[in-house]
C-alpha positions as CSV (number, residue, x, y, z in Angstrom):
1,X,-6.1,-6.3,-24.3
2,X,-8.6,-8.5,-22.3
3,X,-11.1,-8.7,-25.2
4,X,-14.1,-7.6,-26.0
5,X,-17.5,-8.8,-25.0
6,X,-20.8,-8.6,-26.3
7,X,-22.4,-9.2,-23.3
8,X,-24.6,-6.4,-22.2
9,X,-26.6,-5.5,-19.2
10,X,-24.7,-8.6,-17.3
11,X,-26.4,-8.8,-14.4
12,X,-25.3,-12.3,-13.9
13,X,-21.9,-12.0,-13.2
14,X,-20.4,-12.9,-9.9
15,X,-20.6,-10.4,-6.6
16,X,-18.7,-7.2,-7.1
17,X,-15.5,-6.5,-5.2
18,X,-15.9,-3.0,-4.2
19,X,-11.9,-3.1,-3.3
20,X,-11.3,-3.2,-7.1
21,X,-14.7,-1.0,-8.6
22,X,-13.9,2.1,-10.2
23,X,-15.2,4.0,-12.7
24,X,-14.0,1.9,-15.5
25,X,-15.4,-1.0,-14.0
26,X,-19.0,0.6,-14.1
27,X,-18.6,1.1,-17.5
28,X,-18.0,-2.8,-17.8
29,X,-21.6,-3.6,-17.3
30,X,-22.8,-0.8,-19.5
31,X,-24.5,-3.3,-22.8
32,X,-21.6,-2.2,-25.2
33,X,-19.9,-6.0,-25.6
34,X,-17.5,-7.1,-22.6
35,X,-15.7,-9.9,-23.7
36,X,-14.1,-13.0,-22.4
37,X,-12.3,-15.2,-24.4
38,X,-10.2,-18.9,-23.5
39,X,-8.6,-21.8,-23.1
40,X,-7.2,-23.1,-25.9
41,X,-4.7,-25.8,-27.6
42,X,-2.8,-25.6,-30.8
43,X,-4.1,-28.1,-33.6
44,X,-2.0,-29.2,-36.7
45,X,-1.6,-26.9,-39.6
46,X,-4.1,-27.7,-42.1
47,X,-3.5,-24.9,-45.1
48,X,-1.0,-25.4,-47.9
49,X,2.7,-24.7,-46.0
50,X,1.3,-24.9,-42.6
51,X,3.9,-27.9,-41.7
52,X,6.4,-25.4,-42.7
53,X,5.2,-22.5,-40.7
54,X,4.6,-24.6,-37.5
55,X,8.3,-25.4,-38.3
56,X,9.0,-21.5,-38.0
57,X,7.2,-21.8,-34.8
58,X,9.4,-23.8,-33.4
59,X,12.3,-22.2,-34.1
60,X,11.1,-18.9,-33.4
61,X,10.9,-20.3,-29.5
62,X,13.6,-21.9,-29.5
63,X,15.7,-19.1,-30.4
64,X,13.8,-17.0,-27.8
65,X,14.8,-19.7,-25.0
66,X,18.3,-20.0,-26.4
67,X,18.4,-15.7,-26.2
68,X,17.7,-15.9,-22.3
69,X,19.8,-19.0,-21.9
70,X,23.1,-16.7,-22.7
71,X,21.8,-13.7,-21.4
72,X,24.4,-12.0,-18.4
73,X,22.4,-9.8,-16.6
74,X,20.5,-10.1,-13.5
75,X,17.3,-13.1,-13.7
76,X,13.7,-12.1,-14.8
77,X,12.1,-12.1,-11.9
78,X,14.5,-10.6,-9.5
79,X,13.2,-8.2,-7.1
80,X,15.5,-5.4,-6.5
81,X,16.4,-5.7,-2.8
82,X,13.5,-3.8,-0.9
83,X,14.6,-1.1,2.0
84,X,14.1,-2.5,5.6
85,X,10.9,-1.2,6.9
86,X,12.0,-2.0,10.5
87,X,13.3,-4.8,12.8
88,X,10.9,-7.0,14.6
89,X,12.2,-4.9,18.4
90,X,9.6,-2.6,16.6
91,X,6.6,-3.9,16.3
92,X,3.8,-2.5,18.2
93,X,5.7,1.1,19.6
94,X,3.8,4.0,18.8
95,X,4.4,6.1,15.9
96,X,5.4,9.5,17.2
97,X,5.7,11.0,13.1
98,X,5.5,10.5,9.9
99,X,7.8,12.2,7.3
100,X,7.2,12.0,3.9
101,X,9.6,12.9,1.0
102,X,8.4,13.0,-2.4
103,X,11.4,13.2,-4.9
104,X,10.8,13.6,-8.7
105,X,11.2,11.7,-11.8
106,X,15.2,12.0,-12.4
107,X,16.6,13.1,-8.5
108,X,19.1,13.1,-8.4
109,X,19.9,14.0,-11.4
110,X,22.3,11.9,-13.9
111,X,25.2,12.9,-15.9
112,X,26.1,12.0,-19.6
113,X,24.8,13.3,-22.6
114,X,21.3,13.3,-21.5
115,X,21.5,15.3,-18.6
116,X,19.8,18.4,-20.5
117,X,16.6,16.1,-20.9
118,X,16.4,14.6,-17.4
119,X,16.1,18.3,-16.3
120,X,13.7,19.2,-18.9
121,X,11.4,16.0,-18.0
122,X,11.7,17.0,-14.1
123,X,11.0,20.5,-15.4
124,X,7.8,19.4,-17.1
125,X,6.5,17.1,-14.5
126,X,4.4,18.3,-11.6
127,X,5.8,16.3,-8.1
128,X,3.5,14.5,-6.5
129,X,2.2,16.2,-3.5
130,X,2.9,14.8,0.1
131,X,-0.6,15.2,1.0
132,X,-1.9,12.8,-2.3
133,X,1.4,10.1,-0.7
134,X,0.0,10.6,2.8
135,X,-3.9,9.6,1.5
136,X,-2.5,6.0,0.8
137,X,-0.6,5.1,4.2
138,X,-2.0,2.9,6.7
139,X,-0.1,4.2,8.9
140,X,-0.5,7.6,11.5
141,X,0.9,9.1,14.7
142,X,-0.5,7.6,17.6
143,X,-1.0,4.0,15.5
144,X,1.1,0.9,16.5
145,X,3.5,0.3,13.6
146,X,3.1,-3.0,12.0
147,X,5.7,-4.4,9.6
148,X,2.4,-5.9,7.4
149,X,0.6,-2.3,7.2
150,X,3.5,-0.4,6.0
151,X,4.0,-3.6,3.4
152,X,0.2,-3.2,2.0
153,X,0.7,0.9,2.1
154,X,4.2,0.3,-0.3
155,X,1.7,-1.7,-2.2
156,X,-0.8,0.9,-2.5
157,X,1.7,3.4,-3.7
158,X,3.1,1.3,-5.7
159,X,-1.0,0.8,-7.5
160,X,-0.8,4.2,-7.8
161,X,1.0,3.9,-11.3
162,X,2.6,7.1,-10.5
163,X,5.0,6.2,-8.5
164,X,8.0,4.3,-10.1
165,X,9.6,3.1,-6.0
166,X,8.7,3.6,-2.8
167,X,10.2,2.8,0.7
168,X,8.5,2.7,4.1
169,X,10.9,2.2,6.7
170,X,11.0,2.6,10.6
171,X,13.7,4.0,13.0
172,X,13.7,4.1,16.7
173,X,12.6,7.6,18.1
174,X,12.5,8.4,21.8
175,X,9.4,5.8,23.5
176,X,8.4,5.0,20.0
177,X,9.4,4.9,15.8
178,X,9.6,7.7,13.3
179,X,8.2,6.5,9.7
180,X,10.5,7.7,6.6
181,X,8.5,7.5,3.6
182,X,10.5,8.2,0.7
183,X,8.8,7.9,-2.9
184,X,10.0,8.8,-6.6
185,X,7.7,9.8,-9.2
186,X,7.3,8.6,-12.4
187,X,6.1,9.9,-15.8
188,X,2.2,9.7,-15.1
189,X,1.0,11.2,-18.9
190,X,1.0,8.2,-21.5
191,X,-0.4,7.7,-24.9
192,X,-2.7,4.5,-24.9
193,X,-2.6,2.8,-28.2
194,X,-3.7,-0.8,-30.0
195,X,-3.5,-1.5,-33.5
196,X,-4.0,-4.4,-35.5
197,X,-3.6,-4.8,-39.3
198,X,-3.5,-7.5,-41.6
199,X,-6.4,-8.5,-44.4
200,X,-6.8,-5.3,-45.8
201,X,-8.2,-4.8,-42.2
202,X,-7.3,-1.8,-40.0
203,X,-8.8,-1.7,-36.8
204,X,-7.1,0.6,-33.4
205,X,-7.7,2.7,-31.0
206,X,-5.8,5.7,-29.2
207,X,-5.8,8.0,-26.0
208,X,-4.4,10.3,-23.6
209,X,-4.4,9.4,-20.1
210,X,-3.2,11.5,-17.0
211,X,-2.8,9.0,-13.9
212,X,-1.8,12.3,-11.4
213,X,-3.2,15.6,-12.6
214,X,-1.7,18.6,-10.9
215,X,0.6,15.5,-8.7
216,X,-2.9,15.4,-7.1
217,X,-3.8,11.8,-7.8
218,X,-6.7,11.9,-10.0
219,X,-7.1,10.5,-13.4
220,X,-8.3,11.5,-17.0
221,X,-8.4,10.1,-19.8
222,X,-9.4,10.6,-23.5
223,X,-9.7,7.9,-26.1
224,X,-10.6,7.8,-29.6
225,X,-11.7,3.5,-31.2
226,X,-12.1,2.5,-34.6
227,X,-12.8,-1.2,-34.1
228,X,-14.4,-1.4,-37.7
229,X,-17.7,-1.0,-37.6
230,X,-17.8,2.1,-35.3
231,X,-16.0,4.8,-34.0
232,X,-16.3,5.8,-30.7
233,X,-14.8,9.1,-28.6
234,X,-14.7,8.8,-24.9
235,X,-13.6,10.6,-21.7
236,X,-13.1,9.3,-18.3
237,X,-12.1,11.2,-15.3
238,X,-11.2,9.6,-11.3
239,X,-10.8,11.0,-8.1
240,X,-9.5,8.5,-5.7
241,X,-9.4,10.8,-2.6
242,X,-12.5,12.9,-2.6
243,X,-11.9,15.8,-0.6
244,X,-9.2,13.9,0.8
245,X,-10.9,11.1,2.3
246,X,-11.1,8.1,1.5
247,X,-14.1,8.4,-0.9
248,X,-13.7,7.3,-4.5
249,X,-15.4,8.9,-7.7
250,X,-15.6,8.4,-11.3
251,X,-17.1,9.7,-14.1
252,X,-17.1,8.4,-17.8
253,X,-18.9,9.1,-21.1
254,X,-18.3,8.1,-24.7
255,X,-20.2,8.9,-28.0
256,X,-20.0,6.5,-30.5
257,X,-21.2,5.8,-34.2
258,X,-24.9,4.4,-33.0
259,X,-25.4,6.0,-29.5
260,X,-23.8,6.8,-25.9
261,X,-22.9,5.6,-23.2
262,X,-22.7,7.2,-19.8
263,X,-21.1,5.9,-16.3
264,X,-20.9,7.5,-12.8
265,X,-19.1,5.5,-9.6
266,X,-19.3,7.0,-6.2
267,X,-18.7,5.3,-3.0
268,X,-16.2,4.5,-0.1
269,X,-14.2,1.1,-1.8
270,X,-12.0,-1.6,0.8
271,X,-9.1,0.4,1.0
272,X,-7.6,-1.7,3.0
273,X,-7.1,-5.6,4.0
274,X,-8.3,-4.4,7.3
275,X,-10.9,-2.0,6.4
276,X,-14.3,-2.1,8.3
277,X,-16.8,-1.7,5.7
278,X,-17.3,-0.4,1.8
279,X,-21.1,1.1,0.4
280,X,-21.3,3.0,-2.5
281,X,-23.6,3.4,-5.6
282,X,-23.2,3.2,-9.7
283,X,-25.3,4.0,-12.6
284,X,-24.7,3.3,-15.8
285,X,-26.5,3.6,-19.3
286,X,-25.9,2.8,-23.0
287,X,-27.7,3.0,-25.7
288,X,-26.7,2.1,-30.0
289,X,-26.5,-1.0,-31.7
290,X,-25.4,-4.7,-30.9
291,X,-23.4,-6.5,-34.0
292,X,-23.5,-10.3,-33.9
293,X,-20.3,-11.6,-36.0
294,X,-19.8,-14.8,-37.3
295,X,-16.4,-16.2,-39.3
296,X,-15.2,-12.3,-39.1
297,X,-17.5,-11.0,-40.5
298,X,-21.2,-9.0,-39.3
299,X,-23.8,-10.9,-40.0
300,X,-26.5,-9.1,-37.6
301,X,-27.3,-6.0,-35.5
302,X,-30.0,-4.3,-33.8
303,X,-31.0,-1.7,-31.9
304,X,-30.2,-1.7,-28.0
305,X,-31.1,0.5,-24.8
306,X,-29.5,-0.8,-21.5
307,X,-29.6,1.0,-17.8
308,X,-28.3,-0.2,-14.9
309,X,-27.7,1.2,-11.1
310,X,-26.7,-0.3,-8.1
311,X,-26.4,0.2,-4.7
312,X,-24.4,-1.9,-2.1
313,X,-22.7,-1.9,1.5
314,X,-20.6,-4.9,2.6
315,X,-18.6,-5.2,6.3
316,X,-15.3,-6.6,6.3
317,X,-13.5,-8.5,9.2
318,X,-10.1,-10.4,9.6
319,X,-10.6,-13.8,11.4
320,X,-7.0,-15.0,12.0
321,X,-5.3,-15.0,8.8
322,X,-9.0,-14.9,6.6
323,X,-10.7,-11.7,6.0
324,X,-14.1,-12.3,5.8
325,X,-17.0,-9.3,3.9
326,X,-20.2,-10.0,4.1
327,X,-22.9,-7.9,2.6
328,X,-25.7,-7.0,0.1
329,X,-26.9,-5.2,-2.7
330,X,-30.1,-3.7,-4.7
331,X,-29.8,-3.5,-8.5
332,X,-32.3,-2.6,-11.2
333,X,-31.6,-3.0,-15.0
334,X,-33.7,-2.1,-17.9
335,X,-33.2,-3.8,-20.6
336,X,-34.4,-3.0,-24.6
337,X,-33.4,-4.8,-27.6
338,X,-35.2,-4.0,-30.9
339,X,-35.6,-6.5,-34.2
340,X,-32.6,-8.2,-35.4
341,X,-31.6,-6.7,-39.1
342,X,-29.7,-10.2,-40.8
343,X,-27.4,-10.2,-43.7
344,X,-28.3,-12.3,-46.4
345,X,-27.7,-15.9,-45.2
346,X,-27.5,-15.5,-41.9
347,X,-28.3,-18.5,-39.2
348,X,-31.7,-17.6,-38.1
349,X,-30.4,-18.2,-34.4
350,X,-29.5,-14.5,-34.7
351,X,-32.7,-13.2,-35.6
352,X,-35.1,-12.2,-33.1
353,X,-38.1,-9.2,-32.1
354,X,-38.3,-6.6,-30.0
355,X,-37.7,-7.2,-26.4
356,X,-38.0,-5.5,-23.0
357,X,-37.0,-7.0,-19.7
358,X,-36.9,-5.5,-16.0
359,X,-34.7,-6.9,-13.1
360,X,-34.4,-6.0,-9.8
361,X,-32.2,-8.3,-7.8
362,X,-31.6,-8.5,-4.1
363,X,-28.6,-10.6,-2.9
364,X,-26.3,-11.4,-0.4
365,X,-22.8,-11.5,-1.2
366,X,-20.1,-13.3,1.3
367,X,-16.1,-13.2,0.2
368,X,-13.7,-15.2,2.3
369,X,-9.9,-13.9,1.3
370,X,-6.3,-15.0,2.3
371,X,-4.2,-12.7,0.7
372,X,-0.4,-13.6,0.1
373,X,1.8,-11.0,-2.2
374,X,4.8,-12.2,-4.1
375,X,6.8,-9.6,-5.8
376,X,8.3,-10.1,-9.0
377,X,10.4,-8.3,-11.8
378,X,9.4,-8.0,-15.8
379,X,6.4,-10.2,-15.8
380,X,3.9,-8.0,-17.1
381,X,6.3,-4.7,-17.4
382,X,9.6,-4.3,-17.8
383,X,10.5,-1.7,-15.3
384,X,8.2,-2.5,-12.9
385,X,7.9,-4.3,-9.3
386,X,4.9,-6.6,-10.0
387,X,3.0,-7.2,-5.9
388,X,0.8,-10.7,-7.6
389,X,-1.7,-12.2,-5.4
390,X,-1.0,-15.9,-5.1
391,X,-3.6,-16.2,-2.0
392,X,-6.7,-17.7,-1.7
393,X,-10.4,-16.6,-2.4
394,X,-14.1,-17.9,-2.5
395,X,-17.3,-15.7,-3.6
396,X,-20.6,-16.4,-3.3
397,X,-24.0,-14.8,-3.9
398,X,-27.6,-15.4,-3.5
399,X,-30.5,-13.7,-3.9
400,X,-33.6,-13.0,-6.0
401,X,-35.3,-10.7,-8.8
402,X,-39.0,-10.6,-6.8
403,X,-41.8,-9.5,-9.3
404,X,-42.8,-7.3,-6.1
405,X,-39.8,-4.4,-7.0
406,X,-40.9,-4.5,-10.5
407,X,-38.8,-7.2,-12.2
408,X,-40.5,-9.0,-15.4
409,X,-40.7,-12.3,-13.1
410,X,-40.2,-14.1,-10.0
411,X,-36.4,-15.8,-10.2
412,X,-33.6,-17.0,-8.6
413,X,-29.9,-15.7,-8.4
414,X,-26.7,-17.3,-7.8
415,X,-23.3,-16.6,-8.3
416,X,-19.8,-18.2,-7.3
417,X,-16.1,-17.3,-7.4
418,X,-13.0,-19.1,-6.7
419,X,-9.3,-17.8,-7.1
420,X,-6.3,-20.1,-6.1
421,X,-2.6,-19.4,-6.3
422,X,1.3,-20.8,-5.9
423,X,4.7,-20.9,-6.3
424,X,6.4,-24.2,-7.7
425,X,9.5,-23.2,-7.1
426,X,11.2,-19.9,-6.3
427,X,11.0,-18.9,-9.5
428,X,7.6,-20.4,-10.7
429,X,4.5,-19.6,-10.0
430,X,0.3,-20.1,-11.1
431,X,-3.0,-18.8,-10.1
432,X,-6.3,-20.0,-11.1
433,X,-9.7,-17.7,-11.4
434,X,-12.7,-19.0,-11.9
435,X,-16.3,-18.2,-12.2
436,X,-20.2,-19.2,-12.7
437,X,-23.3,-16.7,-12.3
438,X,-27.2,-16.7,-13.6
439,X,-30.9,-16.7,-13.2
440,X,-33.3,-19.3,-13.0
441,X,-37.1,-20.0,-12.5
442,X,-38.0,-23.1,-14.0
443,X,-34.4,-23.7,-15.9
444,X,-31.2,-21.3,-15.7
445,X,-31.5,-18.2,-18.0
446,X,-28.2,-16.5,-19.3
447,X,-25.8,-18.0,-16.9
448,X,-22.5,-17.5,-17.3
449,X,-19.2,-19.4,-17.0
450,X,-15.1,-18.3,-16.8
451,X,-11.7,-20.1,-16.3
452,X,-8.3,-18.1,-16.5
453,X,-5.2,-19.1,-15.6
454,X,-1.8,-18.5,-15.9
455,X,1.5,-20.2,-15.3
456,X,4.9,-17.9,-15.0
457,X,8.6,-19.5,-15.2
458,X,11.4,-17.5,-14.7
459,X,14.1,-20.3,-14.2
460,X,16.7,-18.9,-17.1
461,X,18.6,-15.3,-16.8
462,X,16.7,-12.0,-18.2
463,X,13.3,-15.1,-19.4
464,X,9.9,-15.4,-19.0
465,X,7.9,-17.5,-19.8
466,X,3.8,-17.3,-19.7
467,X,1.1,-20.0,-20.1
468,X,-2.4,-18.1,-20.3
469,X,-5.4,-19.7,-20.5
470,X,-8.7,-18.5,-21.0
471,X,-12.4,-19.8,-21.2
472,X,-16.0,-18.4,-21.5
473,X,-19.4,-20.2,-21.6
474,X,-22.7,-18.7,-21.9
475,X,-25.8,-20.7,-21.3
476,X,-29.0,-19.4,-22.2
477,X,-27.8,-16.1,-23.3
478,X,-29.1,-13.1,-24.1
479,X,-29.2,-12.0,-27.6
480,X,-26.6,-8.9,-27.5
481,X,-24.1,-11.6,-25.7
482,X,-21.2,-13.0,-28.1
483,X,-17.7,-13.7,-27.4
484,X,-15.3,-12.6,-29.8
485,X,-11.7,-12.9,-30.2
486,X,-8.7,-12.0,-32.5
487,X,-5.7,-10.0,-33.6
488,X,-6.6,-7.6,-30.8
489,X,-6.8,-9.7,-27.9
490,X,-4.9,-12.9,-28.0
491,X,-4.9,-14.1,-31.6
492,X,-2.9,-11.9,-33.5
493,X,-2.4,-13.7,-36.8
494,X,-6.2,-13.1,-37.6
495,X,-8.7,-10.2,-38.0
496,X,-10.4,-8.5,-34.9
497,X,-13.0,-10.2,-34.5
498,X,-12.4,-13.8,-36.5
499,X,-13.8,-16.4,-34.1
500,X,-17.1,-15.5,-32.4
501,X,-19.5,-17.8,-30.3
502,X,-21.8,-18.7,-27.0
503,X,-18.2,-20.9,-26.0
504,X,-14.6,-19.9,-26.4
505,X,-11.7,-21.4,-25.7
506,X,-7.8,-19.8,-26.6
507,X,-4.3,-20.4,-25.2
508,X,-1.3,-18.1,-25.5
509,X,2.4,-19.2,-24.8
510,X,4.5,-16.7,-25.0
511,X,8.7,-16.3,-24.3
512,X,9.4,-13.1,-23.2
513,X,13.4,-12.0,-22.9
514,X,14.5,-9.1,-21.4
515,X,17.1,-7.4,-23.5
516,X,18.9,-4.5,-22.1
517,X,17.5,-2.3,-19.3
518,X,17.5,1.8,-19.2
519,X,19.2,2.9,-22.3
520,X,20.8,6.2,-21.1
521,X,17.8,5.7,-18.5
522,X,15.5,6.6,-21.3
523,X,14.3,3.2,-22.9
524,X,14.2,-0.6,-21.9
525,X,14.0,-3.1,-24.6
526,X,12.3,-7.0,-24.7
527,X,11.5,-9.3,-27.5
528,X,8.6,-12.2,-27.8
529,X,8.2,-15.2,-29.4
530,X,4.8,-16.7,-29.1
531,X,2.1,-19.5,-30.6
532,X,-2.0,-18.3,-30.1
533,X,-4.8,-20.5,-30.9
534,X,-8.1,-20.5,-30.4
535,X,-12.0,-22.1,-30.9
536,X,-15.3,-21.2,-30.3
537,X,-18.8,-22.9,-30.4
538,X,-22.2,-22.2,-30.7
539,X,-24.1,-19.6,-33.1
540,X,-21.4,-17.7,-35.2
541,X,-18.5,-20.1,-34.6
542,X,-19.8,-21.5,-38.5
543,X,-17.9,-24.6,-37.9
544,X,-14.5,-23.2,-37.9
545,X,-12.2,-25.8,-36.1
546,X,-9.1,-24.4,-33.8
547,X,-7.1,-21.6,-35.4
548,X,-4.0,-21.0,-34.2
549,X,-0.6,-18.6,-35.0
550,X,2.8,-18.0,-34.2
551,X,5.4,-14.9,-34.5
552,X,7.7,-12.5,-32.6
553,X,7.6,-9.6,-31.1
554,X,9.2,-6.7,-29.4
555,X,8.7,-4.7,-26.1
556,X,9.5,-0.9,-25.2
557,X,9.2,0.7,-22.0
558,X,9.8,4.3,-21.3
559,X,12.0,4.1,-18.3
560,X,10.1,6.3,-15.0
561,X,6.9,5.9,-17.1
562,X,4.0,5.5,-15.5
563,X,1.6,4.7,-18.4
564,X,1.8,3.0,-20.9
565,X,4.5,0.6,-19.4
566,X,5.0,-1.8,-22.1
567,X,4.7,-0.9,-25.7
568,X,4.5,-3.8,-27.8
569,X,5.0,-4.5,-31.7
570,X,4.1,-8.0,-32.5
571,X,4.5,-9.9,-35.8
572,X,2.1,-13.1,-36.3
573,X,1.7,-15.7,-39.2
574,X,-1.2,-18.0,-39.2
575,X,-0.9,-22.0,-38.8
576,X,-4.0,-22.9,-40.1
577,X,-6.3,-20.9,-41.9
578,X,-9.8,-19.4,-42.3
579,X,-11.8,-19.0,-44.9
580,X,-11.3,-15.5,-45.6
581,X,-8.3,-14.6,-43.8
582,X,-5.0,-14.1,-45.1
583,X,-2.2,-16.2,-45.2
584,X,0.3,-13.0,-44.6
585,X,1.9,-11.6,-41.6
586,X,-0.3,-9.6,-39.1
587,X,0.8,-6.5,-37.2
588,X,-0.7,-5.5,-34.3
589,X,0.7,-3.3,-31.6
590,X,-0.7,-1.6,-27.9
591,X,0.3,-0.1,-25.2
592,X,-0.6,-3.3,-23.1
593,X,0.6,-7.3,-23.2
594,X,-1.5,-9.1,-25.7
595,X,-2.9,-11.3,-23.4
């Protein structure tokens, strides 16, 4: 789980890339918390038998690395060897046809003991239609075909989530090529889950999600979250082919303890590398109350009305191996906060009045992108090719919230993004993301700052092993904005929300080892071994120093299953302790990596 952020009505975050905007990511700027947590390094154990424990620690990886060492099958990271899509004597003849073949989850079907439940699951599933496979191609009759277009169509298929493989291949036909697209579904209804206990605290959540209702494509999904201090029930529902173009909508809405919040996307996203232009509109609202935490526990809330719409249109356009989108956008927020109710003792930094504030910012927003794919194998899933962008990226944006359209006064906007990626060796590789945004008139008002990174080694048989780091900074910020991290995202020997601050840092190392692969092509099974530790500044970090924890883990995947596809069941044991956390193991489990 990314984390979770209590940073509402963030209007200061970098330009948005309508490529990736969906529904879900409207709901990101709704004022119910959207955290970011960060870099981190592990600090010596400072509790009675941390030495010992950091010991364990030790171990615990070492045995992970020594498990992959001896392992016999094929190497993490290993690509299955992809279909040709076509010999170079291709490129550029015209595409008299495409044929599409949709196949379903278990065709053809296998023999052994199982066979009766391979034809009850195809029995169950609904096939993806050929129409839904044809939405995604880049490709048509009468179009030149182009080696790279049919790669970036696999690659949209293969986003889909639905679709477990995919080929796109050419063959000569007459004057010009016929286009074989051959795709296999995969289970595309999943249970989404996260649980983390430990303390005497239970916090979770759990859902339903459809990825390709009626093997038409769109999405819907149900959830139900405890994380605490309220429970929430939401539904979200996608259509990523409106009437079959290439128009995407969403739609979400979730009820919750103190309030609601409400989302709705519509527009026409990049589709493509190559795609001319993208425009569209969201609108978002939330309303309930923000809770301010500090050493775990909640020390302040109040009450909290955010609204936020947007509208935008950027043109895109390759320039030699650089796509370059250029483009603006017009968005109003609303923003209401009401007094600040404190527990007894509570740092006065978190008290504070009623507020209102109005922006309306106009901005110009230039992207210059040089894509380059890498496939892998059991990075983030383990049944799963992984298409990871290790190209090159730069965002920037400028513009202003004039007093003219109605904002609370005159200021200044700027925002900047960088992404850089690449391979150290064939079986190594990094990126880098980083961003800054905020608003200024006579100094910079709640700017804000993000680093992640991540480093991937594969080098040993059926091994991976992940560096993440992550970082978040806010300067000037408003008074619902905290970053919070714990068991649930990234440090899972402690409660949910244990560290808490305006600065965060927190690392994760983690050895992940493939252990066997489609068990009677049913189940696939990993194990982890991993150290977390993290630190955060500011109003509610209380002076806690780095806290840090180590345990193992294991991985299920659902073989042909579209979501969830890792299942994960981690054990953690803190290094160092807080004050009032416990010194016992910590389970947590999701449907998602921990980090």
């Amino acid at each position: 789980m990314a984390g979770s952020v209590a940073a509402a009505g963030d209007v200061l975050r970098a330009p948005p890339d309508q490529d990736a905007a969906r529904g879900a990511a409207a709901g990101r700027r709704l004022g119910f918390a959207h955290m970011r947590v960060r870099i981190i390094a592990e600090e010596r154990c400072s509790h009675p038998g941390g030495r010992a424990h950091a010991s364990a620690a030790i171990w615990i990886l070492a045995l992970g690395l020594f498990s992959g060492a001896v392992a016999s099958e094929p190497g993490a990271g290993s690509v299955p060897e992809p279909a040709p899509i076509g010999a170079d004597s291709l490129l550029g003849r015209r595409v008299e046809r495409v044929r599409v073949v949709t196949r379903t989850i278990y065709d053809p079907l296998p023999a052994g003991r199982f066979r009766a439940l391979y034809r009850l699951a195809n029995k169950l599933h609904i096939p993806t239609r050929a129409g839904t496979i044809r939405q995604e191609l880049l490709l048509g009759p009468g179009e030149p075909w182009d080696p790279a277009r049919a790669d970036e169509s696999a690659r949209k298929l293969r986003a889909l989530q639905f679709i477990d493989t995919v080929s796109v291949r050419a063959r000569p036909e007459s004057s010009g090529v016929a286009v074989d697209v051959m795709t296999r579904d995969a289970w595309s209804s999943g249970v989404d889950f996260g649980f983390q206990g430990g303390g005497g605290q239970r916090v979770g959540s759990a859902g339903f999600t459809e990825r390709n209702l009626l093997g038409l494509g769109k999405a819907l999904s149900v959830t139900y979250q405890d994380d605490g201090r309220e429970i929430s029930r939401s539904v979200w529902v996608e259509d990523p082919n409106v009437l079959g173009r290439r128009w995407r909508a969403s739609v979400s809405g979730a009820r919750t303890t103190s309030g609601t919040v409400s989302a709705v996307w519509l527009g026409l996203p990049f589709y493509a590398e190559d795609a001319p232009q993208s425009f569209g509109a969201s609108w978002n609202r939330a309303t309930g109350k923000a809770v301010r935490y500090q050493s775990g526990e909640q020390i302040a809330d109040f009450d909290q009305r955010i609204e936020d719409a947007l509208l935008w249109w950027t043109r895109g356009q390759r320039l030699g191996q650089t796509i370059v989108r250029f483009g603006g956008r017009l968005e109003l927020l609303d923003r209401r906060f009401g007094v600040s109710h404190l527990t007894s003792g509570s740092p006065r930094d978190f008290g504070g009045n009623e507020e209102s504030l109005r922006l309306r910012l106009l901005a110009a927003d230039l992207k210059l992108w040089r894509p380059r794919y890498v496939q892998r194998w059991q990075v983030e899933h383990l049944e799963r090719t992984e298409d990871i962008d290790l190209g090159t990226s730069l965002d920037v944006g400028l513009g202003a919230f004039p007093r003219f359209l109605g904002s609370t006064a005159d200021q200044a906007y700027g925002a900047l993004g960088l992404a850089v990626g690449g391979e150290l060796s064939g079986s190594s590789f990094w990126w880098l993301r980083a961003s800054a945004s905020g608003r200024a008139r006579h100094a910079i008002e709640e700017a804000h700052s993000r680093v992640e990174t991540r480093l991937v080694t594969q080098g040993l048989p059926r091994q991976t092993l992940v560096l993440g780091a992550l970082g978040d900074a806010a300067y000037g910020p408003a008074r619902n904005q905290q970053f919070v991290v714990g068991g649930l995202n990234g440090l899972r020997g402690f409660d949910a929300q244990q560290i808490a601050g305006q600065q965060i840092w927190r690392l994760n190392l983690e050895d992940r080892v493939f252990l066997k692969r489609g068990l009677g092509q049913l189940v696939s099974l990993g194990s982890v071994a991993f150290v977390d530790a993290a630190r955060s500044w500011g109003p509610g970090a209380d002076g806690v120093g780095w806290l840090s924890d180590a345990g193992v883990g294991l991985r299920v995947a659902l073989a042909r299953q579209a979501v969830p596809r890792v299942a994960r069941f981690d054990f953690a044991w803190p290094l160092n302790g807080a004050l009032n956390s416990s010194p016992g193991v910590a389970l947590s489990f999701g449907s998602a990596q921990a980090f």
